[in-house]
C-alpha positions in Angstrom: 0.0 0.0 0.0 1.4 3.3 -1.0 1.3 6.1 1.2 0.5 9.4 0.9 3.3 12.0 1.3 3.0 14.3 4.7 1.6 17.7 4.0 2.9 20.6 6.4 0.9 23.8 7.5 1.9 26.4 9.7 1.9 25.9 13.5 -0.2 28.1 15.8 2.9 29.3 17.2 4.4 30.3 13.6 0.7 31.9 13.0 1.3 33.7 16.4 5.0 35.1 15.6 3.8 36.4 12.2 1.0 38.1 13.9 2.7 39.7 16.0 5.7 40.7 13.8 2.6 42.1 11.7 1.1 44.0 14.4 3.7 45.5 15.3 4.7 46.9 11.0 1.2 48.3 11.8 1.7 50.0 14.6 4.9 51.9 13.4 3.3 52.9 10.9 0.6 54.0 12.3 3.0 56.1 14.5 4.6 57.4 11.3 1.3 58.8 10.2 0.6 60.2 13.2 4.2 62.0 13.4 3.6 62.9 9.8 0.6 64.5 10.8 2.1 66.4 13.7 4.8 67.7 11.4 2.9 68.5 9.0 0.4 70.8 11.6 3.6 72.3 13.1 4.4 73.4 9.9 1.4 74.8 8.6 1.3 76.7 12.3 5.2 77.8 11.2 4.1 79.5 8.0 0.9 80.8 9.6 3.3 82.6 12.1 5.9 83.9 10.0 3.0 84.9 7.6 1.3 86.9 10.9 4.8 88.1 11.6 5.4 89.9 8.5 1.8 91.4 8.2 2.5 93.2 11.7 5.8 94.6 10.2 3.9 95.6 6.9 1.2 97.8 9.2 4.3 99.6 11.4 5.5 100.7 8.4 2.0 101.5 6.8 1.5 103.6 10.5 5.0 105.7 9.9 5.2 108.3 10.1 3.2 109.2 12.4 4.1 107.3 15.0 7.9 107.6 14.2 8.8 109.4 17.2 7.4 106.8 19.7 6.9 103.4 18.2 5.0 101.3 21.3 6.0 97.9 21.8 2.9 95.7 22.0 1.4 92.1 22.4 -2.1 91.0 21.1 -3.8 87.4 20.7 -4.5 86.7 17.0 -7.0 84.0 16.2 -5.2 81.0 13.5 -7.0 79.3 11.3 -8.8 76.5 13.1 -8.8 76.1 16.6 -5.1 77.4 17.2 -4.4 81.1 18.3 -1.3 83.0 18.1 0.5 85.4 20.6 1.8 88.0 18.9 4.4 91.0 19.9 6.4 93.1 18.5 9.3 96.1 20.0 10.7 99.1 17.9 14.1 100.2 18.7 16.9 102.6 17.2 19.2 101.0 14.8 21.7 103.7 15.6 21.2 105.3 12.6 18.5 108.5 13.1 16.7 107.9 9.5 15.5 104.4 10.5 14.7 102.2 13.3 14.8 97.8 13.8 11.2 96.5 14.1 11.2 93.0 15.2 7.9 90.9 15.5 7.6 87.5 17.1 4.7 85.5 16.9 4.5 82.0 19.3 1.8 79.5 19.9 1.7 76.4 21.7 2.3 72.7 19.7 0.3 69.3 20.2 3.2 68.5 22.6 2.8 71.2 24.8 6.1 73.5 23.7 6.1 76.8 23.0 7.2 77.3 18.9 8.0 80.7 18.0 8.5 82.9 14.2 9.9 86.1 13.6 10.1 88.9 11.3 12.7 91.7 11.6 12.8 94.7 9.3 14.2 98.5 8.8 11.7 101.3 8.8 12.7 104.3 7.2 11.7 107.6 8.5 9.5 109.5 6.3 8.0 113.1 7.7 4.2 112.9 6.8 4.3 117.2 5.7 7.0 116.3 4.0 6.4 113.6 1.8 3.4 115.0 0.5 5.1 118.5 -0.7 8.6 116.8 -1.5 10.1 119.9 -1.4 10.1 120.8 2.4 13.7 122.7 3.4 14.9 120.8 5.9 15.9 123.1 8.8 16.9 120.5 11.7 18.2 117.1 11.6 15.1 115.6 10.1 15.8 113.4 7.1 13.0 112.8 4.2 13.3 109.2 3.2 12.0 107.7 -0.3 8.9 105.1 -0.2 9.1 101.9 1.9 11.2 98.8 0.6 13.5 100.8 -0.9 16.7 102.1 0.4 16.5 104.9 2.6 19.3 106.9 -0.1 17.0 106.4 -2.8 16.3 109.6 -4.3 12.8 111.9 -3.7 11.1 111.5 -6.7 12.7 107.9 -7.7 10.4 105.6 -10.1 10.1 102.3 -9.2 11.1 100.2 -12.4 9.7 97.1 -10.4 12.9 94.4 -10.9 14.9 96.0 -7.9 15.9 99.1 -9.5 15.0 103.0 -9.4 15.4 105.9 -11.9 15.3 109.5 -11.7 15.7 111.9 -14.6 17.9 114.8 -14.4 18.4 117.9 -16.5 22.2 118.7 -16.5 24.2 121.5 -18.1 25.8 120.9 -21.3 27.8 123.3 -23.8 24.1 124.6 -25.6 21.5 124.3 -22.8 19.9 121.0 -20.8 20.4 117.3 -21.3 17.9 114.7 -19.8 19.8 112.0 -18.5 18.0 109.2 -16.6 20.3 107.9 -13.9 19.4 104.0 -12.8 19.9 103.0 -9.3 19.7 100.1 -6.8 16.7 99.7 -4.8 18.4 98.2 -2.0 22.0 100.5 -2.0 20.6 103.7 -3.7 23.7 103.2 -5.5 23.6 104.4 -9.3 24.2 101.6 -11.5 23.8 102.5 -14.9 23.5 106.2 -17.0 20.9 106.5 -20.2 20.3 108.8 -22.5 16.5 110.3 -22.5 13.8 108.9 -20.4 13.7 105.1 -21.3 10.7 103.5 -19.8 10.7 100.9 -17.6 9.9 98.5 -20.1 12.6 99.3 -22.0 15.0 99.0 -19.1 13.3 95.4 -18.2 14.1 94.2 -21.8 17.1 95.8 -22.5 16.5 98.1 -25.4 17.0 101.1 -23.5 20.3 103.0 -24.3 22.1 102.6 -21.0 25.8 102.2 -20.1 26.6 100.6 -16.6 27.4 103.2 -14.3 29.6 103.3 -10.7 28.1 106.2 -9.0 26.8 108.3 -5.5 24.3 110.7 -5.4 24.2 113.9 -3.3 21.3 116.3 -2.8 20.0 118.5 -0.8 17.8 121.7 -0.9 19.4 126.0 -1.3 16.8 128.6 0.8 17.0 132.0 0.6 18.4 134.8 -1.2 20.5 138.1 -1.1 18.3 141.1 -1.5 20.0 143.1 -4.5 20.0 147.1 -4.7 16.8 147.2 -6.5 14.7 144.9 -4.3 15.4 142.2 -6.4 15.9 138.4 -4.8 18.8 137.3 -6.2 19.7 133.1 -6.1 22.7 131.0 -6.4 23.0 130.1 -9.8 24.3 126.5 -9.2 26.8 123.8 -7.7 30.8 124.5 -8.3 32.2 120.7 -7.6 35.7 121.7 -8.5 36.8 121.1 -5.0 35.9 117.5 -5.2 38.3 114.3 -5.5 38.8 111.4 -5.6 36.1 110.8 -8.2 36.2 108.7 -11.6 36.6 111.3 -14.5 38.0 108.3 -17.0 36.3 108.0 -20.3 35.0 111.3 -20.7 33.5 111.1 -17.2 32.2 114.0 -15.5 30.7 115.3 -12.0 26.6 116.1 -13.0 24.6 118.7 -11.4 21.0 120.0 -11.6 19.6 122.5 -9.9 16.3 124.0 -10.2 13.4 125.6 -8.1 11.8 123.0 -5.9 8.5 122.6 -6.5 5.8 123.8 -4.0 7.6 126.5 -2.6 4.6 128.8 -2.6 2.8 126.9 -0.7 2.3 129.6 2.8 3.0 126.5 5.2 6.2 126.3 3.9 7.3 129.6 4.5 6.8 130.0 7.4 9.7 127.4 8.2 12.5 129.9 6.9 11.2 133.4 7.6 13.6 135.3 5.1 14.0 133.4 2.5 11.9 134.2 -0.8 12.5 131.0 -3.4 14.0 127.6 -2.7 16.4 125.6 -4.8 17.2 121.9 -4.9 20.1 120.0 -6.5 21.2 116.4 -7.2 24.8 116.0 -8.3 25.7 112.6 -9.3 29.3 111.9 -8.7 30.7 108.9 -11.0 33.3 106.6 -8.9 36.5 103.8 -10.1 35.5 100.9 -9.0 38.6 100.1 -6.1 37.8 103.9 -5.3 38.2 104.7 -1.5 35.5 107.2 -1.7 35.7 111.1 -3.0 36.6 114.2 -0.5 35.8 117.4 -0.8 33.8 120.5 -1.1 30.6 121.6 -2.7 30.2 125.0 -3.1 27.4 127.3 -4.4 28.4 129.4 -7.7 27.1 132.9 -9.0 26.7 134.4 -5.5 26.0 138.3 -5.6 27.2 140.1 -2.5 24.6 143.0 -1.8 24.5 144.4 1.6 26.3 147.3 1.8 27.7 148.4 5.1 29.7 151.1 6.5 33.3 150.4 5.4 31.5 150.0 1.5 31.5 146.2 1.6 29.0 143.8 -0.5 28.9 140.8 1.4 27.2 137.5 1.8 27.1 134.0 3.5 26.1 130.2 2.8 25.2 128.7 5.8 25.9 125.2 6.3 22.8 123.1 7.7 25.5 120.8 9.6 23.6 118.6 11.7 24.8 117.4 15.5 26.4 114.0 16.3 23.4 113.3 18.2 21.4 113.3 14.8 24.5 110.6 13.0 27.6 109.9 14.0 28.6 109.3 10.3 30.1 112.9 9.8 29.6 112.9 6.1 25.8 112.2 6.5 25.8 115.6 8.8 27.2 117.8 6.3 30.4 118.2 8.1 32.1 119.7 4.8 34.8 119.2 3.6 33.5 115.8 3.2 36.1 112.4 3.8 36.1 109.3 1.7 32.4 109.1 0.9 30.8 105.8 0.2 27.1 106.2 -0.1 25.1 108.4 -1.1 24.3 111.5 0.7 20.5 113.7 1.3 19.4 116.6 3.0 23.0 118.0 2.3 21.1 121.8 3.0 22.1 125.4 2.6 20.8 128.9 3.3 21.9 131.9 1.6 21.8 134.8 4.3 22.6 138.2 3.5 23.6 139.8 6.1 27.6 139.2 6.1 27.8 138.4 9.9 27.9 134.7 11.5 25.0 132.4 10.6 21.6 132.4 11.7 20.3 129.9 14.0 17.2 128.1 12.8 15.2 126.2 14.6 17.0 125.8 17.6 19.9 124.7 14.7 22.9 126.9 15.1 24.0 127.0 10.9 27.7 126.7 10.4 29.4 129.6 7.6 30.1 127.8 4.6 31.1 130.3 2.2 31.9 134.2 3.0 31.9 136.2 -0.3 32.5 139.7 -0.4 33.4 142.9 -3.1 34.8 146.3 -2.0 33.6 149.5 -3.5 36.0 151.4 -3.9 36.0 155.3 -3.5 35.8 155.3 -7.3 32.8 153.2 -7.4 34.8 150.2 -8.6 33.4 146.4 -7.3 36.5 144.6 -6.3 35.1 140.6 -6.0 36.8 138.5 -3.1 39.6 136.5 -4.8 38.4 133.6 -1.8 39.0 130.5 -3.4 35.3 128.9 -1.4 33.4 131.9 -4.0 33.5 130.6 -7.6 31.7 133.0 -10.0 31.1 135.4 -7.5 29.3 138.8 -9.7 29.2 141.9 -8.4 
């Protein structure tokens, strides 16, 4: 009789083992999900902070500048999406520099584990003076710096155009051998440096795609605003005619290179709230000189000086005589000298605002305005002779001086 061969199955032990090898696959995954979860909840809380973060920093800025000169700290609960709320505060403090202050916003909340998770959001907020930024032309009579629009650099000039790809232009008319050139200058949004020079006005198109006629440019800026005039024989106000750089080195005049000024009447200047600021002063000037640089260059020195001054107050001993004043701002304002106006100016590497003057008359010391004692920057006289003769000052600080 043949028999059958044995046929083997699994044992209840081997059925056990498997199970519980199986059981416990399961379970780790099943802890894997859950961790996955967990992460994946932190995470979503992590970019709901950050996100909450950066809105509160959008809305101090959107609040200057009216509360520039005493930004609260503060803590509020902000409701998350779902169940979860957020803590959220946020502290304003001097970044050393008097044109812009360090905001800093932390958001926490609470995790599914019970620890505190935290985001944050840190940014610069430039000072911008509210009367000020709507006329754009406001003499600046004290430390107070007028800054360009928010996420741009503070040195970006009044007036700029946002091209939209991290870049700025401003168009200047500058002096050439028959008249006025436009030339649009191009500069970093985050420096205020200028990068490149065109001819015309290209559009911002035109700079996007390239077809703009532009050279790449190494450049500073420096601006500021000229207030007042001397009073002339007549009654007649008499301004500055314009800005004398030959007292400045250290710049890049390779290539054909050259220092460019303009200088015109701000605009707004008849405004009555204005005037009242500078009581004797009958037009207001502005100029932007744009002041090409070597690349290696350890920054240019020097003066700026007003040109065309007319000396016309006579006083006893027959002298015509008048002053720039020198808005030079205290250390208290910056400790950066250059940014002050402390001329002649050292090594500058950045570009420089609010670099103010105010022509005064009178031939003595310089007024003090607004509790700002001005500093003489140019003294310019012509003797009248006996004869009747107009001698001008041969003072090197008084280039073009008539009489």
């Amino acid at each position: 009789m043949k028999r059958l061969p044995l046929q083997r199955g699994f044992t209840l032990v081997e059925a056990l083992m498997a199970l519980v090898l199986a059981s416990v696959g399961l379970l780790a995954i099943a802890r894997l999900q859950v961790a996955l979860t967990a992460d994946g909840a932190d995470t979503l809380r992590q970019t709901e902070g950050m996100a909450l973060a950066r809105a509160k920093l959008e809305d101090l800025k959107l609040s200057l500048p009216a509360a520039w000169a005493a930004m609260p700290a503060g803590t509020e609960l902000v409701p998350g999406n779902g169940q979860q709320s957020f803590t959220r505060t946020w502290n304003t403090v001097s970044s050393g520099v008097p044109a812009q202050r360090i905001s800093t916003v932390t958001v926490s909340w609470t995790d599914r584990g019970g620890q505190t998770r935290s985001a944050q959001a840190t940014g610069l907020l430039p000072r911008t003076d509210g009367d000020a930024a709507v006329r754009m032309a406001y003499p600046l009579v004290t430390g107070k710096e007028i800054k360009g629009p928010v996420n741009r650099s503070i040195d970006i000039l009044l007036g700029a155009t946002s091209v939209g790809d991290g870049r700025s232009t401003v168009k200047l008319s500058v002096p050439v051998l028959l008249g006025l050139q436009d030339v649009t200058y191009v500069m970093d949004d985050s420096t205020g440096k200028v990068v490149q020079r065109c001819t015309g006005s290209p559009s911002g198109t035109q700079l996007i795609n390239g077809t703009a006629t532009c050279v790449p440019y190494n450049a500073y800026t420096v601006a500021g605003y000229v207030s007042g005039a001397s009073t002339s024989l007549l009654g007649v106000a008499l301004n500055p005619l314009g800005i004398d750089t030959s007292k400045v080195t250290g710049w890049d005049n390779s290539g054909g290179k050259k220092i460019e000024c303009e200088y015109r009447k701000a605009a707004g200047v008849n405004d009555p709230s204005l005037l009242a600021f500078i009581a004797d002063f009958s037009s207001i000037h502005s100029y932007v000189c744009v002041i090409p640089m070597a690349a290696n260059a350890t920054g240019w020195s020097g003066k700026l000086l007003l040109t065309g001054l007319v000396p016309t107050t006579l006083n006893l001993v027959s002298l015509l005589s008048v002053n720039v004043c020198r808005f030079q701002y205290p250390v208290a304002d910056n400790p950066n000298p250059n940014r002050r106006n402390v001329q002649p100016y050292a090594q500058v590497t950045e570009p420089l605002l609010n670099q103010n003057y105010l022509l005064d008359s009178d031939g003595g010391s310089c007024p003090t305005v607004n509790g700002l004692a001005l500093t003489v920057h140019q003294q310019c006289t012509v003797t009248k002779t006996l004869l009747g003769l107009l001698i001008p000052d041969s003072n090197p600080d008084c280039p073009g001086l008539l009489s």
